[in-house]
FIGUKOL-812765 format. One record per residue (C-alpha): x, y, z; residue number from 1. Coordinates in Angstrom, 1 decimal. Example, Ala and Ser with C-alpha at 12.3 -4.5 7.8 and 13.67 -1.06 7.14 Angstrom:
FIGUKOL-812765
[[12.3, -4.5, 7.8], 1];
[[13.7, -1.1, 7.1], 2];
end
This chain:
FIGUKOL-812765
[[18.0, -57.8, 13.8], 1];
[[17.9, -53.9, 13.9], 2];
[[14.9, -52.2, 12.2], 3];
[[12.8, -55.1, 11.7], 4];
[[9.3, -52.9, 12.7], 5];
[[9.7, -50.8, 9.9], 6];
[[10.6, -53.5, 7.2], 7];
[[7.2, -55.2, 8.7], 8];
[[5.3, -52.0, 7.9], 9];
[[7.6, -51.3, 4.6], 10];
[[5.8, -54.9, 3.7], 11];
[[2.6, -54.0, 4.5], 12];
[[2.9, -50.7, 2.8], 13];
[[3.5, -53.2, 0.0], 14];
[[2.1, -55.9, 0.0], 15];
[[-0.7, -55.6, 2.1], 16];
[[-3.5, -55.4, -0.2], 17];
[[-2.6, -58.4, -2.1], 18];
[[-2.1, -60.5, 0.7], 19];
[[-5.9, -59.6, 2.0], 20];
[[-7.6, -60.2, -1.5], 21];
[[-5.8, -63.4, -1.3], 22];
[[-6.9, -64.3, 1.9], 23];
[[-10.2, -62.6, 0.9], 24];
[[-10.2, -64.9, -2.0], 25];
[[-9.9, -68.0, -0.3], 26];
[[-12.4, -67.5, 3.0], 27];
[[-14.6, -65.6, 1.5], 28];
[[-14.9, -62.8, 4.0], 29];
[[-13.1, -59.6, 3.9], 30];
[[-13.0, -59.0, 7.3], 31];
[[-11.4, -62.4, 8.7], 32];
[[-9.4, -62.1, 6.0], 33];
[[-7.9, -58.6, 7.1], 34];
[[-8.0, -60.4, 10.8], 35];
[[-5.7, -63.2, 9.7], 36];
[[-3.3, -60.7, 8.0], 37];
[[-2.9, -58.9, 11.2], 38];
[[-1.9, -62.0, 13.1], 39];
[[0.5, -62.7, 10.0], 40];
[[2.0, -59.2, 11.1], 41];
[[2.7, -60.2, 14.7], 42];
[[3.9, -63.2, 13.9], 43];
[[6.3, -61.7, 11.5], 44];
[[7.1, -59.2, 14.5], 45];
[[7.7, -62.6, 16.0], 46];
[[9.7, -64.5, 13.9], 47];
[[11.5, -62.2, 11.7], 48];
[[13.8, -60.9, 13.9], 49];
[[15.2, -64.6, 14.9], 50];
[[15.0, -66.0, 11.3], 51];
[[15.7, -63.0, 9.1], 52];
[[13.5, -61.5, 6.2], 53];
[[12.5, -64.1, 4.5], 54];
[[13.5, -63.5, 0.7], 55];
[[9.4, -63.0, -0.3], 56];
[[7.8, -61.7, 2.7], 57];
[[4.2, -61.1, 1.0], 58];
[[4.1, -64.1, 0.3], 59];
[[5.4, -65.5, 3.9], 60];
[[2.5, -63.0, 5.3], 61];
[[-0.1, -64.9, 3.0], 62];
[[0.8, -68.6, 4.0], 63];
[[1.0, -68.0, 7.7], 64];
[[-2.1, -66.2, 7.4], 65];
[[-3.7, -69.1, 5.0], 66];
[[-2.4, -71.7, 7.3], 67];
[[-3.9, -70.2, 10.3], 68];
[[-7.2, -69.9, 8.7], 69];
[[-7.5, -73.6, 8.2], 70];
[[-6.3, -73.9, 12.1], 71];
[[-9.4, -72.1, 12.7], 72];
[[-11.6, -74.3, 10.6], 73];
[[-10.0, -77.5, 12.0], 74];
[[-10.8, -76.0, 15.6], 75];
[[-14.0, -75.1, 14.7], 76];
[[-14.8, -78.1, 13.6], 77];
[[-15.5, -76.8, 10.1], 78];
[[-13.1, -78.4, 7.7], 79];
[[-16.0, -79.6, 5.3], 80];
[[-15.3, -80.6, 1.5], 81];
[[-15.1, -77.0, 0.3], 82];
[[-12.2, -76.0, 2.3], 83];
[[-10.6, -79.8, 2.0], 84];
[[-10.1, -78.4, -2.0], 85];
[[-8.9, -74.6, -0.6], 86];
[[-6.3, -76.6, 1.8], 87];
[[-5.1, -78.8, -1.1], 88];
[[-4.6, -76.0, -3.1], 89];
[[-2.7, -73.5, -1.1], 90];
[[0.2, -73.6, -2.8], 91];
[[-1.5, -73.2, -6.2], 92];
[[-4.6, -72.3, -7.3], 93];
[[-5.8, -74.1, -10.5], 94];
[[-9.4, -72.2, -10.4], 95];
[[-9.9, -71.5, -13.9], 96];
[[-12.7, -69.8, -13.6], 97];
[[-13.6, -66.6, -15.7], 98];
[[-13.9, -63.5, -13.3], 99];
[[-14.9, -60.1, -14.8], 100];
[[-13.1, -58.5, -12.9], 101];
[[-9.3, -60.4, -13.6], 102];
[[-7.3, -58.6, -10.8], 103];
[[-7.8, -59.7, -6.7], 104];
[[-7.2, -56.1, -5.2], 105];
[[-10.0, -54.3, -8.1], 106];
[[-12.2, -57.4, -6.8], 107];
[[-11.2, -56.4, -3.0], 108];
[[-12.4, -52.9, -4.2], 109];
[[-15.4, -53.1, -5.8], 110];
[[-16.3, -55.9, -2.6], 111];
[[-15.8, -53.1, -0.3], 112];
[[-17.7, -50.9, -2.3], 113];
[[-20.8, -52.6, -2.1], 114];
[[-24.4, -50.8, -2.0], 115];
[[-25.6, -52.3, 0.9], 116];
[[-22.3, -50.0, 2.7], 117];
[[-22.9, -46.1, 3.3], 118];
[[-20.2, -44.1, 1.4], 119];
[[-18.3, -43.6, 4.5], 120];
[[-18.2, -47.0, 5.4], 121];
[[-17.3, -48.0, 1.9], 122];
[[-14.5, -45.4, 1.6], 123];
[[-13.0, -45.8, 5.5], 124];
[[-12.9, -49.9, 4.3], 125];
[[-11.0, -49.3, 1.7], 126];
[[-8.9, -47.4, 2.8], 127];
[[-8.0, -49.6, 5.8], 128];
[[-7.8, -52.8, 4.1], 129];
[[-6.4, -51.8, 0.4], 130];
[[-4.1, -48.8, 1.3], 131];
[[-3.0, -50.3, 4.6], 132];
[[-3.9, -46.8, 6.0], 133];
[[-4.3, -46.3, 9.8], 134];
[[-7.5, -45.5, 11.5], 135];
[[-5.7, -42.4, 12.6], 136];
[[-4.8, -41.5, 9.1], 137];
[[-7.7, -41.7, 7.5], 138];
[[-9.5, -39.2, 10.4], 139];
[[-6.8, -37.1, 9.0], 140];
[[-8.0, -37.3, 5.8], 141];
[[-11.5, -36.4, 6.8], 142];
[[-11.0, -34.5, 9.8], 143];
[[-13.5, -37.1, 11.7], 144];
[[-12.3, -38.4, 15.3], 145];
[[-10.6, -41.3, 15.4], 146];
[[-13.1, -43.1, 16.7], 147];
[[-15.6, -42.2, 14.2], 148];
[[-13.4, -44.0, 11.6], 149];
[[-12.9, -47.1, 13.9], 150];
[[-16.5, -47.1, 14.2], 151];
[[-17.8, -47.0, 10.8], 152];
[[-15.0, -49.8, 9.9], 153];
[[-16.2, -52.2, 12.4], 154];
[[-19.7, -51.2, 11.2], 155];
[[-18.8, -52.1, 7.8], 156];
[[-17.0, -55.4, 8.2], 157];
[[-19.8, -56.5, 10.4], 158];
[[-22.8, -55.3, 7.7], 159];
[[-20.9, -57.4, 5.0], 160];
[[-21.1, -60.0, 7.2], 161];
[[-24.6, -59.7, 7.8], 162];
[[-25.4, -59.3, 4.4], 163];
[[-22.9, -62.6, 3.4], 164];
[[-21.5, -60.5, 1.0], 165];
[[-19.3, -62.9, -1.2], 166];
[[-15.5, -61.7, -2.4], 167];
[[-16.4, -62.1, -5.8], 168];
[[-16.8, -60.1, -9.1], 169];
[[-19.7, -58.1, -9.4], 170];
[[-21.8, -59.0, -12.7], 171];
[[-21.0, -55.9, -15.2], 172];
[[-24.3, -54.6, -15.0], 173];
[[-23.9, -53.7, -11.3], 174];
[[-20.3, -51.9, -11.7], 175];
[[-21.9, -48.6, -12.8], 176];
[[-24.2, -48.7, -9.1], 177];
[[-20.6, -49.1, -7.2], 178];
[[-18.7, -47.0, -9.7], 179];
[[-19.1, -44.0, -7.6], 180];
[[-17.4, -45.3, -4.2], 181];
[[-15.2, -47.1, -6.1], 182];
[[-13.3, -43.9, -8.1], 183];
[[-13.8, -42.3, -4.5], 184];
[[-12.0, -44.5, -2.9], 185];
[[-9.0, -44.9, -5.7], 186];
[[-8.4, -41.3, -5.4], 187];
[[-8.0, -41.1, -2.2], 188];
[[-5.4, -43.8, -2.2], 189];
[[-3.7, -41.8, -5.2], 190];
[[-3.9, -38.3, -2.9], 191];
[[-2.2, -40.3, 0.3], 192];
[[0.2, -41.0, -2.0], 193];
[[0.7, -37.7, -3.3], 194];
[[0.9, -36.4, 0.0], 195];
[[1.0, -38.2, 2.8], 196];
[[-0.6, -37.4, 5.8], 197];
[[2.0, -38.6, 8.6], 198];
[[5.3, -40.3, 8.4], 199];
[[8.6, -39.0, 7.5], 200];
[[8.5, -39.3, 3.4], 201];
[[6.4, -36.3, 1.4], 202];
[[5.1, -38.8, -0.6], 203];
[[4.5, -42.6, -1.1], 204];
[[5.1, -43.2, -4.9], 205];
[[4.6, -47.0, -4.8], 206];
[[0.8, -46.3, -3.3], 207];
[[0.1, -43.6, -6.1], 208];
[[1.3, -45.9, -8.6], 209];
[[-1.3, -48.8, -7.3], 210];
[[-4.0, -46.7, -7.2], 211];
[[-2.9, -45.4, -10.7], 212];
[[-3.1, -48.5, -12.1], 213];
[[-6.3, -49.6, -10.5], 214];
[[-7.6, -46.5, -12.1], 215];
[[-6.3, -47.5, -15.4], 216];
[[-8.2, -51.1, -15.1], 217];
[[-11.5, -49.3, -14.2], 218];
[[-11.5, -47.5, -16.8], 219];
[[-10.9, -50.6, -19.1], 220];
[[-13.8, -51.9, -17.3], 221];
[[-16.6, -48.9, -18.2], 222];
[[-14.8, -47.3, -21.3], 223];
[[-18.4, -45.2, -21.5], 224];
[[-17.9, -43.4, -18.1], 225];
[[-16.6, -40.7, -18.5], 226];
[[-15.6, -40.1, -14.9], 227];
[[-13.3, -43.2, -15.1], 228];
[[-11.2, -41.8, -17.9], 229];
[[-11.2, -38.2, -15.9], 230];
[[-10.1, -39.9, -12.3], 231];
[[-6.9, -41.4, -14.6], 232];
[[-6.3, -38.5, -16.7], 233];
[[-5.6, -36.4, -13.0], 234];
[[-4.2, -38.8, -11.6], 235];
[[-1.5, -39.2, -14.2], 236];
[[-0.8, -35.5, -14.8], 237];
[[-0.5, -35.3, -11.3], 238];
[[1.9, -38.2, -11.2], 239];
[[3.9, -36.9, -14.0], 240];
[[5.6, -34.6, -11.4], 241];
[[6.3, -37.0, -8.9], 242];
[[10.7, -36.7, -10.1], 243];
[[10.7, -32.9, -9.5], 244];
[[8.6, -33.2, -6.3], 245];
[[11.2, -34.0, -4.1], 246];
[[15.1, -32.9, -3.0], 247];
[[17.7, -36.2, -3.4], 248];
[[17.2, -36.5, 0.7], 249];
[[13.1, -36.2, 0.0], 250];
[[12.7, -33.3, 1.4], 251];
[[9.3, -31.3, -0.6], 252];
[[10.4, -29.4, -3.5], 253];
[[6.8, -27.0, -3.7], 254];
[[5.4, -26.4, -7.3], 255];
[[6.7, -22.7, -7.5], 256];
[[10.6, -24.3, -7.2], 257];
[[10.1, -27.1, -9.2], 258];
[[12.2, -28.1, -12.6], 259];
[[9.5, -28.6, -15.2], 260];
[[12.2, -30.3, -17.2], 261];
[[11.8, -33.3, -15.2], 262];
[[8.2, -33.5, -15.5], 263];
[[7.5, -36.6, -17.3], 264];
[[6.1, -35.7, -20.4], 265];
[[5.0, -39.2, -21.8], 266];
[[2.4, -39.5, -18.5], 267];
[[1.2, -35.7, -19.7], 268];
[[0.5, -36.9, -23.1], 269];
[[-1.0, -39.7, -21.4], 270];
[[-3.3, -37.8, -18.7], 271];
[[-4.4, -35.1, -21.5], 272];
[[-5.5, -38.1, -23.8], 273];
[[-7.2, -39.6, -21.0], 274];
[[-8.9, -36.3, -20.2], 275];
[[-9.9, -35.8, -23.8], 276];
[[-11.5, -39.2, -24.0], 277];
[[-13.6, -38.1, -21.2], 278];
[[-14.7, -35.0, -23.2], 279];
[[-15.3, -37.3, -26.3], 280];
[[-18.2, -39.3, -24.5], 281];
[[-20.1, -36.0, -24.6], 282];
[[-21.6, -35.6, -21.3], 283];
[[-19.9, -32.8, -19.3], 284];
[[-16.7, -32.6, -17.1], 285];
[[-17.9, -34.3, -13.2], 286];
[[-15.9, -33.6, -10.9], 287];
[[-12.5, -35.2, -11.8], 288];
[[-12.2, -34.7, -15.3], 289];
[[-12.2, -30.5, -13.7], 290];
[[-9.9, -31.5, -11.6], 291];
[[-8.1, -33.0, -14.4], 292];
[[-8.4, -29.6, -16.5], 293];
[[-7.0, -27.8, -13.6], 294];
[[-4.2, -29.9, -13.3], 295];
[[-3.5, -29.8, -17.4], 296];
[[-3.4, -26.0, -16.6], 297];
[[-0.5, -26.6, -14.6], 298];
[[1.0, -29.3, -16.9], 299];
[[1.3, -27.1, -20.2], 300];
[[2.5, -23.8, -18.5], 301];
[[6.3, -23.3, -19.1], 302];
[[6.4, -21.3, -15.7], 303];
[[3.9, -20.6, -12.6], 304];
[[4.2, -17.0, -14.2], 305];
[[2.7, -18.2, -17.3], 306];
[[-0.1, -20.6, -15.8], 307];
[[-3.5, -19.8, -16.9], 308];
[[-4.8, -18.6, -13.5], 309];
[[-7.8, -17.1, -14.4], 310];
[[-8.8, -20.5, -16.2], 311];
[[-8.0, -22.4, -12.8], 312];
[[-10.2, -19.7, -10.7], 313];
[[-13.2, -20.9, -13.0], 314];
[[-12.4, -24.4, -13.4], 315];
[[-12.6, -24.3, -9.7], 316];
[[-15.9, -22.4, -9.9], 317];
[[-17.5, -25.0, -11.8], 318];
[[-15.6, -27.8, -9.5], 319];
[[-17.5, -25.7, -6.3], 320];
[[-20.8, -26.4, -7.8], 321];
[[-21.4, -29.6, -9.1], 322];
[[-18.9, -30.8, -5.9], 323];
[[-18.8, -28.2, -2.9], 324];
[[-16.3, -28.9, -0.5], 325];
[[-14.2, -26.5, 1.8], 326];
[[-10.7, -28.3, 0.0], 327];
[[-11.6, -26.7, -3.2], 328];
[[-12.9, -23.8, -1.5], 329];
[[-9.6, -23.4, -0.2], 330];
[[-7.7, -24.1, -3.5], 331];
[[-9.3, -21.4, -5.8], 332];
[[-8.7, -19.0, -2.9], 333];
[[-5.1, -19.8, -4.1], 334];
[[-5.6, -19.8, -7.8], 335];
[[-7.7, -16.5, -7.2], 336];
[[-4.2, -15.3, -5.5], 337];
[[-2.2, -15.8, -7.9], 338];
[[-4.9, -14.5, -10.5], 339];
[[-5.7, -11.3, -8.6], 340];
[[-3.9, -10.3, -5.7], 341];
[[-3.8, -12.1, -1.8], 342];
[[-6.3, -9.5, -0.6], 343];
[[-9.1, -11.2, -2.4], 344];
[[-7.8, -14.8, -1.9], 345];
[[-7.8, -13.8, 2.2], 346];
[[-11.4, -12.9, 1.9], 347];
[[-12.2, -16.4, 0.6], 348];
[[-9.9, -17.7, 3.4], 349];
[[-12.0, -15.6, 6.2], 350];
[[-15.2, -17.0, 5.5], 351];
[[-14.2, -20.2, 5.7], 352];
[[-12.4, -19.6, 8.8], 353];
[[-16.0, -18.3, 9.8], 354];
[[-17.4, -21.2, 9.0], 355];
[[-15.3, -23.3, 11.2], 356];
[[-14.5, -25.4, 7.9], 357];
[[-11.6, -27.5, 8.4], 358];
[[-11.2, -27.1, 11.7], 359];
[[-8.4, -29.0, 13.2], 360];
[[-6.6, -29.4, 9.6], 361];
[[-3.1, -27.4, 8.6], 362];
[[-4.7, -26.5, 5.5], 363];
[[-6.2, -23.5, 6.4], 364];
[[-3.7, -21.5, 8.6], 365];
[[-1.3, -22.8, 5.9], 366];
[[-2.7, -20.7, 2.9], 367];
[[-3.4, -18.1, 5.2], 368];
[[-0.1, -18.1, 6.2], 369];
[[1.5, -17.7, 2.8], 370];
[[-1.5, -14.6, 2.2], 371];
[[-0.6, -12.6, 5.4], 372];
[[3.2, -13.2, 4.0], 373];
[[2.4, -11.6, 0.5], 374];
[[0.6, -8.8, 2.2], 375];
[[3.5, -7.9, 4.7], 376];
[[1.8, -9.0, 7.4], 377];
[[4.3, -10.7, 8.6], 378];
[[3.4, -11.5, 12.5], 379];
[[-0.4, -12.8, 11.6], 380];
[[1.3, -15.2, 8.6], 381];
[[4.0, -16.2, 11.0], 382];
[[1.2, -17.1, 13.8], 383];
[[-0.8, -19.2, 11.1], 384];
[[2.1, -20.7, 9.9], 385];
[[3.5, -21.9, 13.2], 386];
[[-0.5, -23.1, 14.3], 387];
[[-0.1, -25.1, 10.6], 388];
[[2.9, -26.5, 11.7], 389];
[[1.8, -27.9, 15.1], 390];
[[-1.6, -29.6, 13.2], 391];
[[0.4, -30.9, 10.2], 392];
[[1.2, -34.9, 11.2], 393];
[[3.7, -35.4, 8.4], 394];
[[7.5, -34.3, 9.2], 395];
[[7.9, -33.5, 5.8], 396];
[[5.3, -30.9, 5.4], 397];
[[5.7, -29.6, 9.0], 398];
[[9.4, -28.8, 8.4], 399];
[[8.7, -26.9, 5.5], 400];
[[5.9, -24.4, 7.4], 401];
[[8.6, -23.9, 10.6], 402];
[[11.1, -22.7, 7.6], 403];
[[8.7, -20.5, 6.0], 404];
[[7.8, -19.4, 9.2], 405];
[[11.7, -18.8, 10.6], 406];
[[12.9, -16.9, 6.8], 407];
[[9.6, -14.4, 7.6], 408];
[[10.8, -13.6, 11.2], 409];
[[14.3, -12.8, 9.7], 410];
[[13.2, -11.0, 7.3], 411];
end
């Protein structure tokens, strides 16, 4: 059967977090439990392509991957009472059992998040094992090495072990001490979505939309943070564009060119009232509810014309000192742009070239590109555009620098 690796990896794209918090659920540790997963991969490399899909193929991945669990046990010589009741009950549980936390992947989530974990490790685990992203991908994301990421994952499973950290809800009065990693990591699960960083699709919707909806439960959980209800209120005005984001063949449709009639207004209504319960709690905008206001910005403005720039350039201020980073460096040098001209915005752009921030990323030669272009200096933007180009893993968002690049050296 033709095509069968990528309808494995479709799966996993899937279905892959569920079927390790099930697997977590049962054995008790997250990191045999993304081990058994993988072996329910090759084995579905294995098998599929002799037998066919099977009609529920999450759920194939979780029995193969239960059944060679208790194969392990039964080798090991370890098949005591407690997993004699998980083997009776494979098929279904009858655990009834209150759990806080009512929702396996939120439970795989706030597991990975653990204290004992350094925020790297917690974020690079979470991302492995709930977004199904590759070691490679998530270097991307940080611009780390490869083997940096590998490294703090294998770290990571291996403290938890250490620690016997249980898959189990934390008690409510220890959410708040994981809260932090935990809206870390569900952004960055809603921003690979959003964009994704290789691959040949812009964007992977169903991932935005999980992350989206962990979000939402969160902030069920801790209706007093006001962080919570900021994370969901940009994630769904961001979301609320996803239909105009994108030509019928996927190709990127950038926000300049996009038809705002398409926008989903219900999810802005929802994202603004999200944002403005964040503001009712009375204890400043952090760092995503700014990001949220910035993205309102956008939301409300009948045309990039009309956006209120000079709003974004100090929402972006305020985001640059209560959470400094060279990516929102980098994004009010393009708010300041459009607010006051490319020369200024290219200043910005210099120093952090200077710096040697984001070295190795597409981000910065891209916006330097599109600068140089506004300025008519056309060689330098076509240079930066083309180095973009050649650092930028996804096809999408390559082919859509080499075009910018080709229409400047036409003219």
């Amino acid at each position: 059967m033709n095509g069968i690796p990528a309808r494995v990896d479709a799966v996993w794209r899937i279905d892959g977090a569920r079927v390790v918090a099930t697997l977590a659920k049962m054995t008790g540790d997250v990191g045999l439990a993304e081990d058994l997963a993988q072996e329910a991969l090759v084995e579905a490399l294995r098998q599929w392509p002799r037998d066919g899909v099977p009609d529920n193929p999450g759920g194939w991945l979780t029995a193969v991957a239960k059944r060679r669990a208790i194969d392990q046990w039964r080798r090991r010589d370890r098949l005591d009472d407690r997993y004699r009741a998980i083997a009776a009950t494979l098929e279904e549980s009858t655990d009834a059992d209150w759990e806080p936390i009512d929702d396996d992947v939120l439970r795989l989530v706030f597991t990975a998040c653990h204290p004992v974990l350094s925020r790297e490790a917690q974020v690079a685990l979470t991302l492995r094992i709930v977004a199904g992203l590759s070691t490679e991908e998530i270097a991307r994301m940080y611009f780390v090495p490869v083997a940096t990421v590998q490294q703090r994952i294998v770290r990571a499973k291996k403290t938890i072990a250490a620690a016997r950290i249980p898959f189990a809800s934390p008690e409510p009065s220890e959410w708040k001490e994981r809260l932090a990693g935990v809206l870390a990591v569900v952004y960055l699960v809603f921003t690979e979505g959003y964009a994704a960083t290789t691959g040949s699709e812009w964007m992977r919707t169903d991932l935005a939309n999980e992350a989206l909806r962990l979000g939402r439960m969160v902030a069920a959980l801790l209706p007093r943070e006001p962080e919570a209800h900021g994370l969901v209120a940009l994630m769904e005005l961001q979301a609320a564009r996803f239909a105009a984001r994108t030509h019928p063949d996927g190709a990127p449709i950038l926000l300049a060119d996009q038809d705002r009639t398409r926008w989903d207004r219900s999810q802005i209504v929802r994202g603004r009232a999200a944002l403005a319960r964040a503001d009712a709690l009375g204890r400043g905008r952090g760092p995503y509810a700014l990001q949220a206001a910035i993205a309102e910005c956008h939301a409300i403005a009948p045309t990039v014309e009309d956006t209120d720039w000079d709003r974004i350039v100090v929402l972006y201020e305020a985001l640059g000192r209560i959470a400094p980073s060279p990516v929102a460096e980098l994004n009010r040098a393009a708010a300041v742009s459009m607010a006051t001209g490319p020369a200024s915005a290219l200043r910005i752009t210099d120093e952090l070239a200077a710096q040697g921030a984001l070295r190795g990323s597409h981000l910065l030669p891209s916006v330097r590109g599109e600068l140089l272009a506004r300025l008519g200096r056309t060689e330098e933007a076509v240079s930066e555009l083309t180095t973009a180009a050649a650092l930028v893993a996804n096809d999408r968002q390559r082919q859509v620098l080499l075009d910018k690049a080709a229409r400047l050296r036409e003219g």
